[in-house]
PDB file as gemmi writes it, atoms N, CA and C in Angstrom:
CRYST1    1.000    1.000    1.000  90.00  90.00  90.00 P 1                      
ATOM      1  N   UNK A   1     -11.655   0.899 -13.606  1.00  0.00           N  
ATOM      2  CA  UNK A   1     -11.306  -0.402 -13.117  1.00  0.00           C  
ATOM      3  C   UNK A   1     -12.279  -1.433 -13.664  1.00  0.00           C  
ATOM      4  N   UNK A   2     -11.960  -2.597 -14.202  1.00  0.00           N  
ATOM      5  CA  UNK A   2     -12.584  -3.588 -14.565  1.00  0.00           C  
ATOM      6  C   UNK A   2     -12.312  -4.691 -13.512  1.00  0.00           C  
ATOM      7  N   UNK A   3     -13.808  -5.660 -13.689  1.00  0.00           N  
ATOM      8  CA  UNK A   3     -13.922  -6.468 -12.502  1.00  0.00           C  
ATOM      9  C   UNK A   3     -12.785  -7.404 -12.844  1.00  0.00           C  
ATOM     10  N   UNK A   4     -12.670  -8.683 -12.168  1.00  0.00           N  
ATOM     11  CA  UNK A   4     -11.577  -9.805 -12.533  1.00  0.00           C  
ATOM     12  C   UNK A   4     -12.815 -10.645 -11.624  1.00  0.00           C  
ATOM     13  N   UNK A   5     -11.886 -12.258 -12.597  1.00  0.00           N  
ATOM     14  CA  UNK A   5     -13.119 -13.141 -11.912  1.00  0.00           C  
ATOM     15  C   UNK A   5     -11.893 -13.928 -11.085  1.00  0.00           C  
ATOM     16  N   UNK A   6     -10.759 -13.531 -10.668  1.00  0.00           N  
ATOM     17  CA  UNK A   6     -10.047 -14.423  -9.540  1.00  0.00           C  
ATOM     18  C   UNK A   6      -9.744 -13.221  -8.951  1.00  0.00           C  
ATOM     19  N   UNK A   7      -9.614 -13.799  -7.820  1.00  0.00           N  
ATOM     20  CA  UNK A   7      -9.197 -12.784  -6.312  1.00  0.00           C  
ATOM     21  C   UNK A   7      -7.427 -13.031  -6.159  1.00  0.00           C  
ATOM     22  N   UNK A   8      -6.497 -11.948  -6.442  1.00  0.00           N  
ATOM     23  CA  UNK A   8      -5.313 -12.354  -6.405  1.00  0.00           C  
ATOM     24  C   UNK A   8      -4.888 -11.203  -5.793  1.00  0.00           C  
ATOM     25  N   UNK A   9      -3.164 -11.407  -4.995  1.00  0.00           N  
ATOM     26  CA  UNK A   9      -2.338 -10.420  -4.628  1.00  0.00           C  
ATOM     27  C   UNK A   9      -0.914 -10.350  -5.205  1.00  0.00           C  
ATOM     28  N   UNK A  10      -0.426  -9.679  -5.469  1.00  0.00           N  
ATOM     29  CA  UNK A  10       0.975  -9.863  -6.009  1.00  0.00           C  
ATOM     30  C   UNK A  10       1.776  -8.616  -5.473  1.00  0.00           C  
ATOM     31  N   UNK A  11       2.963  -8.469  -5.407  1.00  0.00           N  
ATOM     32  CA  UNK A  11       3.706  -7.697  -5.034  1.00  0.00           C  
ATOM     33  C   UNK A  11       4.093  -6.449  -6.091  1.00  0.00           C  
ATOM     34  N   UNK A  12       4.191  -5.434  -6.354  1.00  0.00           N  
ATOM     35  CA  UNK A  12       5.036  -4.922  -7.638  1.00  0.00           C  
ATOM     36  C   UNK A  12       6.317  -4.058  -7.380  1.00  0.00           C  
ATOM     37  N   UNK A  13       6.414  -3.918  -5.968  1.00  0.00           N  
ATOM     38  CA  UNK A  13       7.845  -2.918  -5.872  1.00  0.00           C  
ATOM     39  C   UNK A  13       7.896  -2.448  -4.774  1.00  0.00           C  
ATOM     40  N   UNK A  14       8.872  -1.573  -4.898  1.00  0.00           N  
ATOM     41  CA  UNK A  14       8.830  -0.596  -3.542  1.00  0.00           C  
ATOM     42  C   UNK A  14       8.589   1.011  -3.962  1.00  0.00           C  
ATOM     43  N   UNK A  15       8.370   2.221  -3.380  1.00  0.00           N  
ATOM     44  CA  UNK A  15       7.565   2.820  -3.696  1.00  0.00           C  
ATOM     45  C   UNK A  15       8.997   3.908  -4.059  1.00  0.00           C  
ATOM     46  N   UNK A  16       8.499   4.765  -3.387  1.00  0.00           N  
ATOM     47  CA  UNK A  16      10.437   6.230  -3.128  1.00  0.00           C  
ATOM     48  C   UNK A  16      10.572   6.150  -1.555  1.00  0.00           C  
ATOM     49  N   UNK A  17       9.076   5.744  -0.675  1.00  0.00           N  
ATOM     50  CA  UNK A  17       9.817   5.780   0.633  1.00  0.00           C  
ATOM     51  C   UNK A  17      10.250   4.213   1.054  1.00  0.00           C  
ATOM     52  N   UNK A  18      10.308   3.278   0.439  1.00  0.00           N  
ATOM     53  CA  UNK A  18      10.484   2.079   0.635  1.00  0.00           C  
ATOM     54  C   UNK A  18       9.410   1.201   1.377  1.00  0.00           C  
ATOM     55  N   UNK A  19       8.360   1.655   0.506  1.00  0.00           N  
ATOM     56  CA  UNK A  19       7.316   0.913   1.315  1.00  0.00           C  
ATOM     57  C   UNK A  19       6.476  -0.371   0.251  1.00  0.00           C  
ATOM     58  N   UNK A  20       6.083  -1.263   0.228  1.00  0.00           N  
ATOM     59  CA  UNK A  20       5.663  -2.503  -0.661  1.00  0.00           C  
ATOM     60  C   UNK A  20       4.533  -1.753  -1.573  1.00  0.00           C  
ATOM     61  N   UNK A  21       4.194  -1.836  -2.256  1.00  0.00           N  
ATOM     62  CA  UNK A  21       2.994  -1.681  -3.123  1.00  0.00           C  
ATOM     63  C   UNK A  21       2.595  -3.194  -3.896  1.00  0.00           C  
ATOM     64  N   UNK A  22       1.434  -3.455  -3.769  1.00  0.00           N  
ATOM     65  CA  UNK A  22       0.994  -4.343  -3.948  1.00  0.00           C  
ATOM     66  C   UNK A  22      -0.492  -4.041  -4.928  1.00  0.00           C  
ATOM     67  N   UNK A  23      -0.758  -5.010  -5.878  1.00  0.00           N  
ATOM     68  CA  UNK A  23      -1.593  -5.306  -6.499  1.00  0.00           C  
ATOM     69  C   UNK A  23      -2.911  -6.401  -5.975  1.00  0.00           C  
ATOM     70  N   UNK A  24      -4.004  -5.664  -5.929  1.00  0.00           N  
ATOM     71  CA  UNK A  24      -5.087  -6.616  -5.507  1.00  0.00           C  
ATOM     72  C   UNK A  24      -5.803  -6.518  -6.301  1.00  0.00           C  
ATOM     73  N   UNK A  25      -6.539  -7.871  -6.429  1.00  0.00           N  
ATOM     74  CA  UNK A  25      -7.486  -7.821  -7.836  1.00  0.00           C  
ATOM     75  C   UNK A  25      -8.969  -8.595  -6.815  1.00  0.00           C  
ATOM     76  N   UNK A  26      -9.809  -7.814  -7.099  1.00  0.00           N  
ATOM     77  CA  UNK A  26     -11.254  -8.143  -6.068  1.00  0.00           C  
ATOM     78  C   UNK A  26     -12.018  -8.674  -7.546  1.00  0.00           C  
ATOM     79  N   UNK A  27     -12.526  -9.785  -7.113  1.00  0.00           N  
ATOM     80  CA  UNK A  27     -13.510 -10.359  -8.170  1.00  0.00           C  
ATOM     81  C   UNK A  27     -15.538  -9.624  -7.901  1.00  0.00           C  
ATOM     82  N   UNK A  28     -15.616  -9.001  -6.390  1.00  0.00           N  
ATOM     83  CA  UNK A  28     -16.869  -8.495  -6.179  1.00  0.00           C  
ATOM     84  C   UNK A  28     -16.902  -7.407  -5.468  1.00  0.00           C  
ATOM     85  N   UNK A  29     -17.753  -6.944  -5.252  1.00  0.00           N  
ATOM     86  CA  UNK A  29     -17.861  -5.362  -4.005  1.00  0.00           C  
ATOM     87  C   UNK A  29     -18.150  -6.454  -2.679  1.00  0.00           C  
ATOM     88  N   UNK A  30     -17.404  -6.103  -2.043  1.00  0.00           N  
ATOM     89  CA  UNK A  30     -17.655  -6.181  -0.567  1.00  0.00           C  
ATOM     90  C   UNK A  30     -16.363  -6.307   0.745  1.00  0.00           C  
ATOM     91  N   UNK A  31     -16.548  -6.532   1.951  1.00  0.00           N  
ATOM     92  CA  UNK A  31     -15.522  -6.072   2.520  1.00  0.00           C  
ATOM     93  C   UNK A  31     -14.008  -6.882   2.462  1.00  0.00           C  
ATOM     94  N   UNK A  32     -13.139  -6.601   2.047  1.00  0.00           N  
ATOM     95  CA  UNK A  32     -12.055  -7.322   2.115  1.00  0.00           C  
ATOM     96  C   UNK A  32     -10.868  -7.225   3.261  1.00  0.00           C  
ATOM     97  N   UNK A  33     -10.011  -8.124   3.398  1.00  0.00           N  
ATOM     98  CA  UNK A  33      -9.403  -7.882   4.672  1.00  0.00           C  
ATOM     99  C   UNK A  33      -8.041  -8.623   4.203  1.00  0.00           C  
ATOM    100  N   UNK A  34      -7.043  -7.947   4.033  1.00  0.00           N  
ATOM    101  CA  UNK A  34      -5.329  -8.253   3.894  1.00  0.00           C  
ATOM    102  C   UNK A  34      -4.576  -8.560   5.582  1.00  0.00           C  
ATOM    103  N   UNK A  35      -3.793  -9.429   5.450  1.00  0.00           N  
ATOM    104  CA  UNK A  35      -3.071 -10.163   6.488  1.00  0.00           C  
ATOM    105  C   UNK A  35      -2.227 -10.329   5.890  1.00  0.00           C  
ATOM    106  N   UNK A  36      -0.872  -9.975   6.489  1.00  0.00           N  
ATOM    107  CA  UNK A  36       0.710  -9.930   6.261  1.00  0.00           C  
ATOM    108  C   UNK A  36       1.220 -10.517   7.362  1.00  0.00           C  
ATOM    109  N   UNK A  37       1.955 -12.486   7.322  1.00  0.00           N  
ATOM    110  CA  UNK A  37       2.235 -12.650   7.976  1.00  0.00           C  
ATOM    111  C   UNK A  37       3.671 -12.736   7.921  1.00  0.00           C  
ATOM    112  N   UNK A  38       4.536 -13.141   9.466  1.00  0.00           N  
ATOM    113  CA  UNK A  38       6.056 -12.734   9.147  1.00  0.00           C  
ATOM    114  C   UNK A  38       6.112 -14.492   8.852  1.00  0.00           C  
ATOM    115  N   UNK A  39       7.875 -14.882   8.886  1.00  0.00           N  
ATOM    116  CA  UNK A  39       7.707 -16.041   8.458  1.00  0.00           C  
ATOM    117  C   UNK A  39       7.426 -16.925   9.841  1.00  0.00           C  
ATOM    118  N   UNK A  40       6.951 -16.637  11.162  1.00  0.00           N  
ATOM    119  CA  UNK A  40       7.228 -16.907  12.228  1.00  0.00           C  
ATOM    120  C   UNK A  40       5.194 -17.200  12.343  1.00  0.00           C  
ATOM    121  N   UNK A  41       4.611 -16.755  11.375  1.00  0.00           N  
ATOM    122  CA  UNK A  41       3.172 -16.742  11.325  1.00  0.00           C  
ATOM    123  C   UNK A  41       2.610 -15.398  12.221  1.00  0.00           C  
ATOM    124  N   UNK A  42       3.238 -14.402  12.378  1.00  0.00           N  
ATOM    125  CA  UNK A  42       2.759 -13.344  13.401  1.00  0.00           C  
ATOM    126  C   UNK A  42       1.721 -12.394  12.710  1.00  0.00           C  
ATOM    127  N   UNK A  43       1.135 -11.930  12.436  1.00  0.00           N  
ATOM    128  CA  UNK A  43       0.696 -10.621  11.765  1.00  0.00           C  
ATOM    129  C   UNK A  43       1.386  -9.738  11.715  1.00  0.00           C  
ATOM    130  N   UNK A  44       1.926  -9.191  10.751  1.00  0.00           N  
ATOM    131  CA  UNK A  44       2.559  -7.960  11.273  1.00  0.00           C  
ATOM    132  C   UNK A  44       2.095  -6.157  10.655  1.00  0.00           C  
ATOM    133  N   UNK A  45       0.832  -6.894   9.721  1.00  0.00           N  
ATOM    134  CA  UNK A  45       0.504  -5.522   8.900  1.00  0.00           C  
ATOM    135  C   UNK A  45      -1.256  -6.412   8.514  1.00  0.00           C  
ATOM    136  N   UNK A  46      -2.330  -5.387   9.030  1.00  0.00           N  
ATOM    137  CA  UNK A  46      -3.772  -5.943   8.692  1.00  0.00           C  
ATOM    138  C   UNK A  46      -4.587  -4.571   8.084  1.00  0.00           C  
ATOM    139  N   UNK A  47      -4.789  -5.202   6.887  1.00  0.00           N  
ATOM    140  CA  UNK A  47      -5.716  -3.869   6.566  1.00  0.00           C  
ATOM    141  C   UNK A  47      -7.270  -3.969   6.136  1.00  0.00           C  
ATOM    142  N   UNK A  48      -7.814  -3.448   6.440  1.00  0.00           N  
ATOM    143  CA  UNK A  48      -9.767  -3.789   6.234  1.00  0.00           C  
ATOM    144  C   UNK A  48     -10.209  -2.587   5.075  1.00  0.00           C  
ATOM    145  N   UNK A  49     -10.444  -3.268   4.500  1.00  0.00           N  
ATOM    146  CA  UNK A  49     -11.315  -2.000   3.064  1.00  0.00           C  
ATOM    147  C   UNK A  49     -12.639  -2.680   3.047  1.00  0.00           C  
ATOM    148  N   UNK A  50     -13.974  -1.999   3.313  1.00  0.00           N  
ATOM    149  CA  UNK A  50     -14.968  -2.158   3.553  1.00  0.00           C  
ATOM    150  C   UNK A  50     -15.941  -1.544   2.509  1.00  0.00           C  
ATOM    151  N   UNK A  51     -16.547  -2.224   1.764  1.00  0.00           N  
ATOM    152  CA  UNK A  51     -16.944  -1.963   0.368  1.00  0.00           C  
ATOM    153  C   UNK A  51     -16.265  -1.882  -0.486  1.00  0.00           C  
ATOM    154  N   UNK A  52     -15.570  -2.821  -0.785  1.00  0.00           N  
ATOM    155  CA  UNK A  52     -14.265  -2.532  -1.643  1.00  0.00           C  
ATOM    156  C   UNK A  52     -14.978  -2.788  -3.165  1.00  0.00           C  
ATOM    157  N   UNK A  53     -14.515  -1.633  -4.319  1.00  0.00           N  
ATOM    158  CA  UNK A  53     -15.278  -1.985  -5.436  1.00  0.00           C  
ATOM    159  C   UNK A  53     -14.395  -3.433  -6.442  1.00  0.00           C  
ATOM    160  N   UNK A  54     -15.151  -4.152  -7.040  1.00  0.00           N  
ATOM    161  CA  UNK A  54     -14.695  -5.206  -8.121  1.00  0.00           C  
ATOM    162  C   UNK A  54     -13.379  -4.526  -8.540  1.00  0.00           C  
ATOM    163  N   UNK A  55     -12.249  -5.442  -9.045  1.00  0.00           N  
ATOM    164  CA  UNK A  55     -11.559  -4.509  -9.987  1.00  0.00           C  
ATOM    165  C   UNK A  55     -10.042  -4.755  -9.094  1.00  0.00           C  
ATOM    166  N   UNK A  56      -9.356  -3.876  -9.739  1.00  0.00           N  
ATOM    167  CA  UNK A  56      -7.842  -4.144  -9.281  1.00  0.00           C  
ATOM    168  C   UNK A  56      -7.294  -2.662  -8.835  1.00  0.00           C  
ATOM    169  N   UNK A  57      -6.699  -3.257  -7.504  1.00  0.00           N  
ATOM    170  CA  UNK A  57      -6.237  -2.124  -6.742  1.00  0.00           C  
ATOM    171  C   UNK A  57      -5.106  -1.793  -5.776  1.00  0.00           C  
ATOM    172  N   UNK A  58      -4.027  -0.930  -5.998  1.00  0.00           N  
ATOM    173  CA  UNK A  58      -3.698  -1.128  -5.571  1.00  0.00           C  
ATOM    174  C   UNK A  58      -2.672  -0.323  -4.219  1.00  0.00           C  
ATOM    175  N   UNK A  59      -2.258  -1.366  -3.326  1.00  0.00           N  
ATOM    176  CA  UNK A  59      -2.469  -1.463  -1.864  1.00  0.00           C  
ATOM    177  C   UNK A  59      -0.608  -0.911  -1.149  1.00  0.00           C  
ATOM    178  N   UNK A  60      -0.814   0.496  -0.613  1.00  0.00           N  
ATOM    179  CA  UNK A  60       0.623   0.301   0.215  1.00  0.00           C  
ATOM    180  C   UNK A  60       0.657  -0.405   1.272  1.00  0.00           C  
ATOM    181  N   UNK A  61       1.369  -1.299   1.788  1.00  0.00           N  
ATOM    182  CA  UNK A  61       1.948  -1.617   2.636  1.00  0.00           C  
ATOM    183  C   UNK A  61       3.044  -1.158   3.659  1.00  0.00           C  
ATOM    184  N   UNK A  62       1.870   0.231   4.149  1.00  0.00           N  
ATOM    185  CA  UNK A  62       2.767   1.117   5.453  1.00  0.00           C  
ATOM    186  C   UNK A  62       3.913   0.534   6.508  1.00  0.00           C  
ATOM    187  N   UNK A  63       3.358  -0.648   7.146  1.00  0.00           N  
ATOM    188  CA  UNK A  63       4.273  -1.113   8.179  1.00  0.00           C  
ATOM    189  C   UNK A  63       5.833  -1.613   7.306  1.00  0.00           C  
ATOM    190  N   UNK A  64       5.664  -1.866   6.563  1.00  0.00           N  
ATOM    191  CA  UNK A  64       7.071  -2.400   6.220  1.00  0.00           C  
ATOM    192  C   UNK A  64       8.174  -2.014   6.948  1.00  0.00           C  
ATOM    193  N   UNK A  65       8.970  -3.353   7.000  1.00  0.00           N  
ATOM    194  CA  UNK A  65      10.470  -3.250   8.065  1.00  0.00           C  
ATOM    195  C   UNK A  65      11.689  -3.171   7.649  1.00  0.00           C  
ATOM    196  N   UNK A  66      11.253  -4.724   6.683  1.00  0.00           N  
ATOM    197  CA  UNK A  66      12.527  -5.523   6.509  1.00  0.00           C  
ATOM    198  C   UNK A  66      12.645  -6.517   5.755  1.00  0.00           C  
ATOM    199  N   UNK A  67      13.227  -6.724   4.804  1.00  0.00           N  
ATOM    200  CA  UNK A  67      13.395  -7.744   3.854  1.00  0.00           C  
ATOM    201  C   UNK A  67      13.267  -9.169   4.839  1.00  0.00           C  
ATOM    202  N   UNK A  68      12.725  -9.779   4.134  1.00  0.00           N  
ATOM    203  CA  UNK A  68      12.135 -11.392   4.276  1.00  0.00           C  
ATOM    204  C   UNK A  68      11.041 -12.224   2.898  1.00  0.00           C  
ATOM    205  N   UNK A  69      10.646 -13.465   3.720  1.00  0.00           N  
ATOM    206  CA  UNK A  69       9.560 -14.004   3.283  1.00  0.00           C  
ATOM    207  C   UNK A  69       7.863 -13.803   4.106  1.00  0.00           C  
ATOM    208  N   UNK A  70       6.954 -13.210   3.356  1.00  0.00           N  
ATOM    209  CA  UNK A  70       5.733 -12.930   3.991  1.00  0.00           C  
ATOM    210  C   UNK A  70       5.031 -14.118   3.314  1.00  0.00           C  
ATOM    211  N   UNK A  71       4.052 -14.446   4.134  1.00  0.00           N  
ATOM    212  CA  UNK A  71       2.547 -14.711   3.647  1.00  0.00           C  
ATOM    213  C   UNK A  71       1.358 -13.836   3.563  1.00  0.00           C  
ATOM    214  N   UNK A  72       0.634 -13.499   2.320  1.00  0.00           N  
ATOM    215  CA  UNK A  72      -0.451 -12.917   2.364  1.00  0.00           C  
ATOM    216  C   UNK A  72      -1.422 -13.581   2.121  1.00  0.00           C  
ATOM    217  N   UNK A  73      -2.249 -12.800   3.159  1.00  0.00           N  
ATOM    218  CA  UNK A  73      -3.865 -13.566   3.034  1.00  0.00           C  
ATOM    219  C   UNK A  73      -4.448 -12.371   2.732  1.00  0.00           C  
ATOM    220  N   UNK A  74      -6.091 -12.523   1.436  1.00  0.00           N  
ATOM    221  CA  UNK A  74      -6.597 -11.885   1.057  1.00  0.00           C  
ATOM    222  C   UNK A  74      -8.123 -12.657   1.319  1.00  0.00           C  
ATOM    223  N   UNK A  75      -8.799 -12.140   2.202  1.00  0.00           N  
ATOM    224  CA  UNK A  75     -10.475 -12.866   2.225  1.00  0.00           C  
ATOM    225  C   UNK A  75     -11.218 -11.245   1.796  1.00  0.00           C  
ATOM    226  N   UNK A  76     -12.238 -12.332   1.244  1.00  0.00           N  
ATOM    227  CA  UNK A  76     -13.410 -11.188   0.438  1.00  0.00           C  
ATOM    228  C   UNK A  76     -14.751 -12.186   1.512  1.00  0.00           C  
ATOM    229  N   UNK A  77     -15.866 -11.528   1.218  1.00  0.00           N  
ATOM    230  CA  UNK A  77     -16.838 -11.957   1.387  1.00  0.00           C  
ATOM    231  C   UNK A  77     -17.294 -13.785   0.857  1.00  0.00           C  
ATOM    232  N   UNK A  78     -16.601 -13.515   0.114  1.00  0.00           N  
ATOM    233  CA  UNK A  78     -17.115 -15.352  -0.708  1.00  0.00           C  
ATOM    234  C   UNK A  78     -15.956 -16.323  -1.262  1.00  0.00           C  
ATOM    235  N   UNK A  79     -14.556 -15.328  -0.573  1.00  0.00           N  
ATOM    236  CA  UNK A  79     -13.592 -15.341  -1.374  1.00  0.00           C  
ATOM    237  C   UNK A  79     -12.366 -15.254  -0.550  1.00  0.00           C  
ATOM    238  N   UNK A  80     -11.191 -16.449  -0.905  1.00  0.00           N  
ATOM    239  CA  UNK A  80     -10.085 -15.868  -0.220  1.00  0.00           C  
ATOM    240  C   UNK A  80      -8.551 -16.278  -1.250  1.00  0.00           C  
ATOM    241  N   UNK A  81      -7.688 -15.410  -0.529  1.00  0.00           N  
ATOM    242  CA  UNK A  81      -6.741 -16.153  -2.198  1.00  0.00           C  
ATOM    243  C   UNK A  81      -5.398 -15.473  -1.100  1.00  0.00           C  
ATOM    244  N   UNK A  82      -4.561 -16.258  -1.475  1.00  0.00           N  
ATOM    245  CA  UNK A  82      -2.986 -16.323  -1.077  1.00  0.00           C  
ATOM    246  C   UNK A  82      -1.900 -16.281  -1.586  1.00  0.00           C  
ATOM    247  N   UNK A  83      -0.467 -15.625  -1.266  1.00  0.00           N  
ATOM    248  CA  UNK A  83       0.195 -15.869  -2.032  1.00  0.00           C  
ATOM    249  C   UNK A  83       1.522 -15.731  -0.965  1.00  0.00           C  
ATOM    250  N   UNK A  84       2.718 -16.340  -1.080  1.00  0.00           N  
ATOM    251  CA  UNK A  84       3.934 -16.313  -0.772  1.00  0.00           C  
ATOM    252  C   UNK A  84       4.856 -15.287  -1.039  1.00  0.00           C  
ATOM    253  N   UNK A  85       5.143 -14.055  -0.440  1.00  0.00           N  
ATOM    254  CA  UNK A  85       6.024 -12.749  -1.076  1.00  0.00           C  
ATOM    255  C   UNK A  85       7.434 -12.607  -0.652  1.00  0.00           C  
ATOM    256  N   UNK A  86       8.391 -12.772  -1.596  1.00  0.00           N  
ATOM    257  CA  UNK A  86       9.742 -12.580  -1.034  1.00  0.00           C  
ATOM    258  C   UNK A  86      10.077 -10.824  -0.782  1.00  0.00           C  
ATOM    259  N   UNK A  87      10.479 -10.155  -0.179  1.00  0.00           N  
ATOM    260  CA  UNK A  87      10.761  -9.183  -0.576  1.00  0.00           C  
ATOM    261  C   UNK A  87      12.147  -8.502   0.108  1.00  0.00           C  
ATOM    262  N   UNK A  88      13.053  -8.060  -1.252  1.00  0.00           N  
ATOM    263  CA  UNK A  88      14.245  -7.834  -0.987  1.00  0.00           C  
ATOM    264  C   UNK A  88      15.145  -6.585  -0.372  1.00  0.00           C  
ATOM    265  N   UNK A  89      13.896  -5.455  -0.574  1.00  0.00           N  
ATOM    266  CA  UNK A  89      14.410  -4.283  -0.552  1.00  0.00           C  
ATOM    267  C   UNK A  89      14.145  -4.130   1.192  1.00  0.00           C  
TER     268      UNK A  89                                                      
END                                                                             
């Protein structure tokens, strides 16, 4: 894994059990924390990786339900980055 100097999330698919897989790209080591909100602003999926190494990684998204629009939030230690996810399946 190579470091990245922006902190990003992106979506890339669904898996064989229909669950999100997602791409995270950490610009440093330290603890990071994912927030999946519904479009209603609820949480509906939080995950904590604690020492997380630099580099790109990537993330199932167990709870999955149901096709919609999410918001993800990604905070790092010095760092936070967002993105808007449609997802159809």
């Amino acid at each position: 894994m190579s470091p990245t100097d922006k902190p990003s999330i992106r979506a890339l698919g669904t898996n064989a059990k229909d669950k999100v897989v997602m791409e995270l790209s950490v610009p440093e080591q330290g603890n990071v924390y994912v927030d999946i909100l519904d479009r209603h602003g609820d949480v509906v999926w939080r995950m904590d990786a604690p020492g997380l190494e630099p580099g790109k990684h990537e993330v199932v998204w167990d709870g999955f339900s149901q096709p919609g629009i999410y918001n993800v939030y990604v905070k790092g230690m010095t760092w936070d980055a967002t993105r808007e996810m449609v997802i159809y399946t």
